[in-house]
C-alpha distance (Angstrom), angle and dihedral (degrees) to the residues before:
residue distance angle dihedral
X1 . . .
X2 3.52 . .
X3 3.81 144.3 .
X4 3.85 85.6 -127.6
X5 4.20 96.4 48.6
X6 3.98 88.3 43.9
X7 3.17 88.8 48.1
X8 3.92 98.7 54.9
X9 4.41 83.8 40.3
X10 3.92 87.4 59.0
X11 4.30 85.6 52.0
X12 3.74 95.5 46.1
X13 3.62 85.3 50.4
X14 4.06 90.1 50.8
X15 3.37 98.6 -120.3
X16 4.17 114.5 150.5
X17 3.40 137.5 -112.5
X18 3.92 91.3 -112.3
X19 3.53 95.4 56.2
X20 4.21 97.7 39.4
X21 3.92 101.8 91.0
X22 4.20 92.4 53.3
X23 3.78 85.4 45.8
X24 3.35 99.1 49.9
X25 3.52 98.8 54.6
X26 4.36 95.0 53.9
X27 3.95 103.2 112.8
X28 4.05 84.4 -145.0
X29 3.65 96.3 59.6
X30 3.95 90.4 40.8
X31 3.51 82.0 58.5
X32 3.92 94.3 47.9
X33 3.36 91.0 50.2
X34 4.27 91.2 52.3
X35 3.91 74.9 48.1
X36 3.58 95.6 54.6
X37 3.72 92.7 48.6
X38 3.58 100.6 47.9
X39 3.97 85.8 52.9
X40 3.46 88.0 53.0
X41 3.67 128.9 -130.3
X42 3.81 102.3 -150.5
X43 3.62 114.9 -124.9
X44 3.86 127.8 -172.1
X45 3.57 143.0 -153.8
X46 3.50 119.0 -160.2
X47 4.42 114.7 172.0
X48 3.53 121.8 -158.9
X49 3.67 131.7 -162.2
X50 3.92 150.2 -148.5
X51 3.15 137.5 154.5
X52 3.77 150.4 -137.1
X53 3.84 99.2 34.5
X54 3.46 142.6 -78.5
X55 4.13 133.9 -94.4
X56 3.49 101.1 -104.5
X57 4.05 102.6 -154.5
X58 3.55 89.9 41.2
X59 4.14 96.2 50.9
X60 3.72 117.5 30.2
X61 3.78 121.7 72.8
X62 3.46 119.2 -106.3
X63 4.18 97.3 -144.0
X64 3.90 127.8 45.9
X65 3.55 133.5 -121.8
X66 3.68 133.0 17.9
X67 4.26 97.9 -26.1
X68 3.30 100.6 59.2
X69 4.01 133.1 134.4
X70 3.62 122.5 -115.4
X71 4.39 111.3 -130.0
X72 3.71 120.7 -128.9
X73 4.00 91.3 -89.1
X74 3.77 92.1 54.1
X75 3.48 104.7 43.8
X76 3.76 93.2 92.3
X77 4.03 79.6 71.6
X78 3.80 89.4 64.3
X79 3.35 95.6 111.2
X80 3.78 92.6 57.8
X81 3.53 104.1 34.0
X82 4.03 91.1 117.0
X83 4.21 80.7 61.0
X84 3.76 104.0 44.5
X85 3.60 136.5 88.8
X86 4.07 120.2 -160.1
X87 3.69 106.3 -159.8
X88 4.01 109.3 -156.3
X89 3.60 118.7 -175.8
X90 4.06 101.2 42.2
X91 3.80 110.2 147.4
X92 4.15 123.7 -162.2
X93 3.91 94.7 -144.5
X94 3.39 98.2 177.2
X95 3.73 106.7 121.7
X96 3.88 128.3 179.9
X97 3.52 144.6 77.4
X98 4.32 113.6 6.1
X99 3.60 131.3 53.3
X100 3.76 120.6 -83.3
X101 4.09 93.3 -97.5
X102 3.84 80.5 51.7
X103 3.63 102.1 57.8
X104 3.82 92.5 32.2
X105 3.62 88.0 67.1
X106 3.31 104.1 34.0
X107 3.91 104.7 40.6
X108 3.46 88.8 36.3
X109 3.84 90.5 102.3
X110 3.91 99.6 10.7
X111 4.05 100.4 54.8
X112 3.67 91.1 -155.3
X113 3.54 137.0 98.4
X114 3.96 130.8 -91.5
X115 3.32 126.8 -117.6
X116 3.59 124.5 -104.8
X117 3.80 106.4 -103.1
X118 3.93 145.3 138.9
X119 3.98 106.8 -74.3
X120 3.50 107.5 103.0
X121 4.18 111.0 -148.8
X122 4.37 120.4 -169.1
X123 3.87 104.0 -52.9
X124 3.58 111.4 -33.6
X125 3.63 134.3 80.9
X126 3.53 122.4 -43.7
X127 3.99 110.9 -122.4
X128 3.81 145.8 164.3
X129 3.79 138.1 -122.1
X130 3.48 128.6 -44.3
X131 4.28 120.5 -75.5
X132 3.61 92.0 -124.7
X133 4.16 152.3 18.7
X134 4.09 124.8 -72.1
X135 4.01 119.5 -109.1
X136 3.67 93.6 -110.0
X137 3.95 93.1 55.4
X138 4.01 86.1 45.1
X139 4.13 91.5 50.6
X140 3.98 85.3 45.6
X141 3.68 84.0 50.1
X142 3.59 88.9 52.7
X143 3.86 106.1 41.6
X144 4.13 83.9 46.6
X145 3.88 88.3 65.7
X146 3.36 98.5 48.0
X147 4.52 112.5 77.6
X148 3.83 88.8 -150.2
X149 4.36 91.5 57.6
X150 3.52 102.3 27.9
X151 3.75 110.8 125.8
X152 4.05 137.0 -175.8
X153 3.96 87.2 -95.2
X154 3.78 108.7 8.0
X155 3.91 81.6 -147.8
X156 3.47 139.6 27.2
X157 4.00 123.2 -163.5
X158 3.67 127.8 -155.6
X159 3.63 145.1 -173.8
X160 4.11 151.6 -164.6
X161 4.02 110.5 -156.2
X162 3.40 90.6 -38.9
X163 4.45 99.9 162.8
X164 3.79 123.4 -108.6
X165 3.74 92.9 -116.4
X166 3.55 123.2 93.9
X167 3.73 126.6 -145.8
X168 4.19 130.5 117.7
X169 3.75 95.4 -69.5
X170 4.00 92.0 55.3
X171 3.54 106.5 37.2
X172 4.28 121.5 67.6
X173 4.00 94.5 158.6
X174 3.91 119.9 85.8
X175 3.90 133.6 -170.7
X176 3.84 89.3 -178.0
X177 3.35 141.8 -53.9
X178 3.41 111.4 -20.3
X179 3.68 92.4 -3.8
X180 3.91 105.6 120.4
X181 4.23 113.8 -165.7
X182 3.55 113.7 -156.4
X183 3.81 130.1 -146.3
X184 3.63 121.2 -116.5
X185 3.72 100.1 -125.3
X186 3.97 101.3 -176.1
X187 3.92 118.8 82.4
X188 3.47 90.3 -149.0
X189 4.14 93.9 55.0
X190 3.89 93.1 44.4
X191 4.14 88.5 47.4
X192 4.45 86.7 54.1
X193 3.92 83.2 45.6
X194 3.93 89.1 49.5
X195 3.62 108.7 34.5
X196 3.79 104.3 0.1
X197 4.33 84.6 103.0
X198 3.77 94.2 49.3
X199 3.78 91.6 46.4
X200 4.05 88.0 54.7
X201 3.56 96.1 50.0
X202 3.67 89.9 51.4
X203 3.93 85.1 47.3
X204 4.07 90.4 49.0
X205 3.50 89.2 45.7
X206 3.43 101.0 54.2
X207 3.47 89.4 51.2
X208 3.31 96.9 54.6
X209 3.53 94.3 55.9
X210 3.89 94.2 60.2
X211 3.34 88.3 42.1
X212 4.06 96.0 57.9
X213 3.56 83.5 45.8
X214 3.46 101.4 58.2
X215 4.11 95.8 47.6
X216 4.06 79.3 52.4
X217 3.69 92.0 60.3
X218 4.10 94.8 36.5
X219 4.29 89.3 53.1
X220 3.64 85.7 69.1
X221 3.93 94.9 60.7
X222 3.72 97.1 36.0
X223 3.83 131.8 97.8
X224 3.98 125.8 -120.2
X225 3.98 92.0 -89.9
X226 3.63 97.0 42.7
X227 3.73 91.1 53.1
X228 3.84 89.3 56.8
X229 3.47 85.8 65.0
X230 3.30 97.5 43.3
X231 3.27 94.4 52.5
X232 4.34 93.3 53.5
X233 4.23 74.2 56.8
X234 3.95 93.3 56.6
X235 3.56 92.8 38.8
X236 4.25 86.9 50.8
X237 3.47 80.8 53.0
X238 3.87 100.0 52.1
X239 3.58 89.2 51.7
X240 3.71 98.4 59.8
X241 3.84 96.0 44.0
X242 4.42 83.3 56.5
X243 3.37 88.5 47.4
X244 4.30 88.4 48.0
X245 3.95 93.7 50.6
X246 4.06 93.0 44.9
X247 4.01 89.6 49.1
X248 4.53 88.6 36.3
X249 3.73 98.5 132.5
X250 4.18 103.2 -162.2
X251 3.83 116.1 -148.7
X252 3.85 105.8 -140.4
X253 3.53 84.7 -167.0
X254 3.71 118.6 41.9
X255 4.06 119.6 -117.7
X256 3.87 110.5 -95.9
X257 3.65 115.5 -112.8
X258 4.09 110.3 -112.8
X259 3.76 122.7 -137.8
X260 3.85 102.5 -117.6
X261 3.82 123.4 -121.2
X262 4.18 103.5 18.9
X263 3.68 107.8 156.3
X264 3.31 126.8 -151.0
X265 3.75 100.0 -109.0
X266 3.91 130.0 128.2
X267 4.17 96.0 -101.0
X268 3.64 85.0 45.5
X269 4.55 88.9 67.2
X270 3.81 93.6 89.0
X271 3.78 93.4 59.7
X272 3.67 99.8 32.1
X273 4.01 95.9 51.2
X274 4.26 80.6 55.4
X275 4.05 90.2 51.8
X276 3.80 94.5 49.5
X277 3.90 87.6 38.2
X278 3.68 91.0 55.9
X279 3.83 93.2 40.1
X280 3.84 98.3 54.5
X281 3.89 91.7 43.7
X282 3.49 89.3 54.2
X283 3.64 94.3 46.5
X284 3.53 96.9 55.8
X285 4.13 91.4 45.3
X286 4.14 77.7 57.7
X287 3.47 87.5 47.4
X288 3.57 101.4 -127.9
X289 3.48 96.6 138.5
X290 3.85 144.5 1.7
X291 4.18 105.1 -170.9
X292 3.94 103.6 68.1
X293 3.60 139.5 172.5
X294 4.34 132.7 -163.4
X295 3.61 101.1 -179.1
X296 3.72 108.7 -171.6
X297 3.91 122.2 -149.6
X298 4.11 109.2 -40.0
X299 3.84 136.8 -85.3
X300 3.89 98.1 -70.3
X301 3.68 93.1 26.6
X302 3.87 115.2 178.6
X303 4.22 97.4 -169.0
X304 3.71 106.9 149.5
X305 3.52 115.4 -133.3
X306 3.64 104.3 -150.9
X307 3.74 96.4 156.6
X308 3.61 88.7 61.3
X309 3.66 86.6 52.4
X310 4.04 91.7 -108.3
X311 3.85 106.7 124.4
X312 3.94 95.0 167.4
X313 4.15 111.5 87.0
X314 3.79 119.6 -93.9
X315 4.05 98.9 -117.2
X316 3.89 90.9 50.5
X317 3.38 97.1 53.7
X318 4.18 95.8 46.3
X319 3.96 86.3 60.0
X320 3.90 90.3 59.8
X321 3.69 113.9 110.2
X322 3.92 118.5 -112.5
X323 3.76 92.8 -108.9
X324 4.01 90.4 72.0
X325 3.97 96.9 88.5
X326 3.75 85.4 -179.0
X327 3.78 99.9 58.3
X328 3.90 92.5 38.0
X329 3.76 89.2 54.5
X330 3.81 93.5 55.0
X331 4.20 84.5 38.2
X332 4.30 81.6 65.3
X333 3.56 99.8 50.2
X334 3.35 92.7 49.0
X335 3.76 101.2 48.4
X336 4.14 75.9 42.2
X337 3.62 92.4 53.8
X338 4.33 86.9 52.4
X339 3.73 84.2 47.9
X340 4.17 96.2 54.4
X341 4.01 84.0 56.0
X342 3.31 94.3 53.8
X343 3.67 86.7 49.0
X344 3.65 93.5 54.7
X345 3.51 91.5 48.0
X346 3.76 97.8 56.4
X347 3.50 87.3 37.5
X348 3.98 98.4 59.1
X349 4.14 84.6 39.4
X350 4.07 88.4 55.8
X351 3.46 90.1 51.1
X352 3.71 109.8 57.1
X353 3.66 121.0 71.1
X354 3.63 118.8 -109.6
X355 3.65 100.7 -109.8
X356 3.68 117.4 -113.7
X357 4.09 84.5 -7.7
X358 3.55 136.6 83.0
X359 3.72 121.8 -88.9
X360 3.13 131.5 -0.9
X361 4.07 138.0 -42.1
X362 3.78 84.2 -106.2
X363 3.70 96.5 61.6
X364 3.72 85.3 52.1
X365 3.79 100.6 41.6
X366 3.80 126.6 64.7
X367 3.94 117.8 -160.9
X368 3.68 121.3 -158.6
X369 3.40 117.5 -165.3
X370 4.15 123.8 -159.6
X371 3.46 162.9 152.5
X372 3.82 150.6 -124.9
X373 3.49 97.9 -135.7
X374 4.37 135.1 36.1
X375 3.91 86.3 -138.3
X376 3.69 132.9 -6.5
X377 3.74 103.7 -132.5
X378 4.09 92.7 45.7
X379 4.14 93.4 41.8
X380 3.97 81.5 -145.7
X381 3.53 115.1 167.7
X382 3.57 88.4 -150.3
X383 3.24 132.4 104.7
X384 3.93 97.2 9.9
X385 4.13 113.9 -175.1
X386 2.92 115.7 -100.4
X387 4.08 122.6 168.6
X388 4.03 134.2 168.3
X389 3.20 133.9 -154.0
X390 3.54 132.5 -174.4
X391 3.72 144.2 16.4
X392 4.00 115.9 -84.1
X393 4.12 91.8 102.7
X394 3.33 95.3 46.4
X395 3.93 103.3 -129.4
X396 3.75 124.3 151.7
X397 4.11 100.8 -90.3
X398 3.97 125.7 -159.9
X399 3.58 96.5 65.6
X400 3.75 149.9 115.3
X401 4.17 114.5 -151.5
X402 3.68 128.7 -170.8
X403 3.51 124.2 -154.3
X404 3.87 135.6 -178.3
X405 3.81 107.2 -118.8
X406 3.58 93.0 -54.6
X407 4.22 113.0 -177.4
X408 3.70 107.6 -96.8
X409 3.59 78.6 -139.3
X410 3.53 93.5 84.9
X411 3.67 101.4 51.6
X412 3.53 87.9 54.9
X413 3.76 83.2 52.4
X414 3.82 89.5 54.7
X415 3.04 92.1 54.3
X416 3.76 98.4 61.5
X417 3.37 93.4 49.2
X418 3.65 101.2 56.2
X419 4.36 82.4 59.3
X420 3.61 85.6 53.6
X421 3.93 98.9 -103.9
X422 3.82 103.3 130.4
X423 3.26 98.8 -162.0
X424 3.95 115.6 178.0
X425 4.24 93.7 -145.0
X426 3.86 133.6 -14.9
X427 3.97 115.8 -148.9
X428 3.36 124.0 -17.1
X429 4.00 103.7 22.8
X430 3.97 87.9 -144.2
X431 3.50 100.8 71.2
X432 4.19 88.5 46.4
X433 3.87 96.3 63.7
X434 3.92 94.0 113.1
X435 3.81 92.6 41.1
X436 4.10 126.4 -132.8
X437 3.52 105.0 -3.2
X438 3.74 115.1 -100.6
X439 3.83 139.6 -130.4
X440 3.58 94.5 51.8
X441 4.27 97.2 110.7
């Protein structure tokens, strides 16, 4: 157990600042907190995406710390301001081979380079995927080797319009090097993934019942040799009924009911980020998995917004220079409109009980939200969004932190370490020198 997971027990337990370094140094409570660990307080990772940017006057506060003011894109987070974080000065490093949309995605999560390769991006070099596997496929990795974390799928990935190809720009997700995961982007796909078993045990089950039924009612008309056989059928039939209560997987949360017939079509993103929203909160309550992702679109996304009143496509408008009040306008409601479904995520995680836990899956769940880019006009790689909300890695919430260029590398670091995975670097080893980043409990 370590000096950073005691200290995060001591917090959940309330206990100040003042009092933390005598605590932490009791052998009893070291113990409790080994204790608490083994038990298991389930933590969750959930990742989501958008692309192209952000506004910068119009989205990061202007004061640090915990009184600070939340911009026009934020302010759907109002309700949760006491349980965010917004994390300015978080630099994508990571130089190399691909155009800046290209390693925004796709080192995004990975912190490492891409190969060189064929797929030619803007006016840079051309370049592949990246050389090795994203932080929330390592902490699945992780959690999956542990008894007390495992889960059905370890981790679950979903996504908002994002296209069928797959190159750098579409893909955030990695298995490896070179190993690109894609989301499931229909409802109706990532519902057969989630329930499609239960629903064919029920299927199989009801069968089976007719079925043991009618060799009840044949017995009666059969001879003494027939009924052997019939019998061997019954007994057949036993056997797979066993076998269905040993394999019975129990929702503690029942399956949310799809609206039929949604195609996948750009006026169709409002209701199908709410689907997948309500699908991967309900997952988690069942405990399927605790390392998520909802990728929205793709890094040089072109969804038009027209329910925001933006008809012109997302990617266009980010390369329009600061002067053009008009196009920076429509830039904030978008980014707003990203920032209501995070909203409604959180919101629909804070309120459903933690099942057989305290709370709620909020205070066990933290959400980061982010970007590829700093600003869409610029392509800088500096200052990429990124925003928390909610309680599952135990960080000190309600605040707005500035850093100085500081690696993304090591948030992503921090981030495995609040799950427990103590990982000495993640990607490229040069930008993980100073370790996870600090001031974040």
């Amino acid at each position: 157990m370590t000096l950073y997971t005691r200290r995060r027990m001591l917090r959940d337990l309330g206990i100040s600042s003042a009092v933390l370094p005598f605590a932490l140094n009791l052998p009893s409570l070291a113990r409790g907190a080994e204790t608490a660990a083994g038990g298991g307080r389930k933590q969750r990772l959930v990742i989501m995406f958008s692309p192209n940017g952000t506004v910068p006057d119009a989205f990061w506060p202007d004061e640090t710390g915990e009184n600070f003011t939340l911009k026009p894109i934020l302010e759907p987070l109002k309700p949760f301001k006491d349980r965010m974080l917004v994390l300015h000065g978080i630099s994508d490093r990571i130089r190399g081979d691909g155009d800046s949309h290209m390693r925004g995605m796709s080192c995004l999560l990975t912190g490492i380079e891409l190969f060189p390769g064929n797929i030619q991006g803007g006016s840079h070099t051309p370049a592949g995927w990246p050389k090795g596997k994203s932080i929330d496929q390592e902490i699945k990795r992780f959690l999956q080797s542990r008894p007390e974390t495992q889960t059905r799928f370890g981790s679950l990935e979903f996504g908002v319009l994002v296209p069928e190809r797959a190159d750098p720009w579409t893909r955030m997700v990695y298995a490896g090097p070179n190993k690109p995961v894609a989301p499931i982007d229909s409802p109706y796909q990532m519902f057969e993934k989630l329930y499609g078993s239960v629903k064919d045990r029920e299927d199989l089950k009801s069968i089976l019942d007719a079925l043991r039924e009618d060799l009840r009612r044949l017995r009666q008309h059969v001879g003494v040799q027939d009924r052997a056989l019939l019998e061997e059928h019954e007994a057949f039939v036993r056997d797979m009924e066993r076998e269905l209560q040993e394999r019975r997987e129990q929702l503690l949360v029942p399956a949310p009911k799809l609206k039929p017939g949604i195609r996948d079509a750009n006026d169709n993103m409002p209701i199908i980020s709410r689907m997948q929203i309500d699908l991967l909160v309900n997952a988690l309550a069942n405990d399927m998995a605790r390392v998520a992702t909802l990728q929205f679109t793709n890094s040089v996304g072109q969804a038009r917004m027209k329910w925001v009143g933006v008809n012109d496509g997302h990617h266009g408008l980010s390369h329009k220079p600061d002067s053009d009040k008009p196009s920076q306008e429509k830039l904030i409601r978008i980014n707003r409109w990203f920032c209501e479904q995070l909203a409604y995520l959180v919101g629909k995680l804070a309120s459903t009980p933690e099942p057989g836990g305290d709370g709620s899956l909020l205070d066990h769940t933290t959400v980061v939200w982010t970007n590829e880019l700093g600003k869409g006009n610029s392509h800088t790689l500096d200052n990429i969004p990124f925003v928390l909300v909610g309680n599952g890695l135990g960080f000190r919430m309600g605040r707005a932190l500035k850093f100085n260029r500081v690696p993304h590398n090591r948030l992503l670091l921090a981030f495995a370490h609040a799950m427990g995975h103590e990982l000495k670097t993640f990607g490229n080893p040069d930008y993980c020198a100073d370790g996870p980043l600090t001031g974040l409990t």
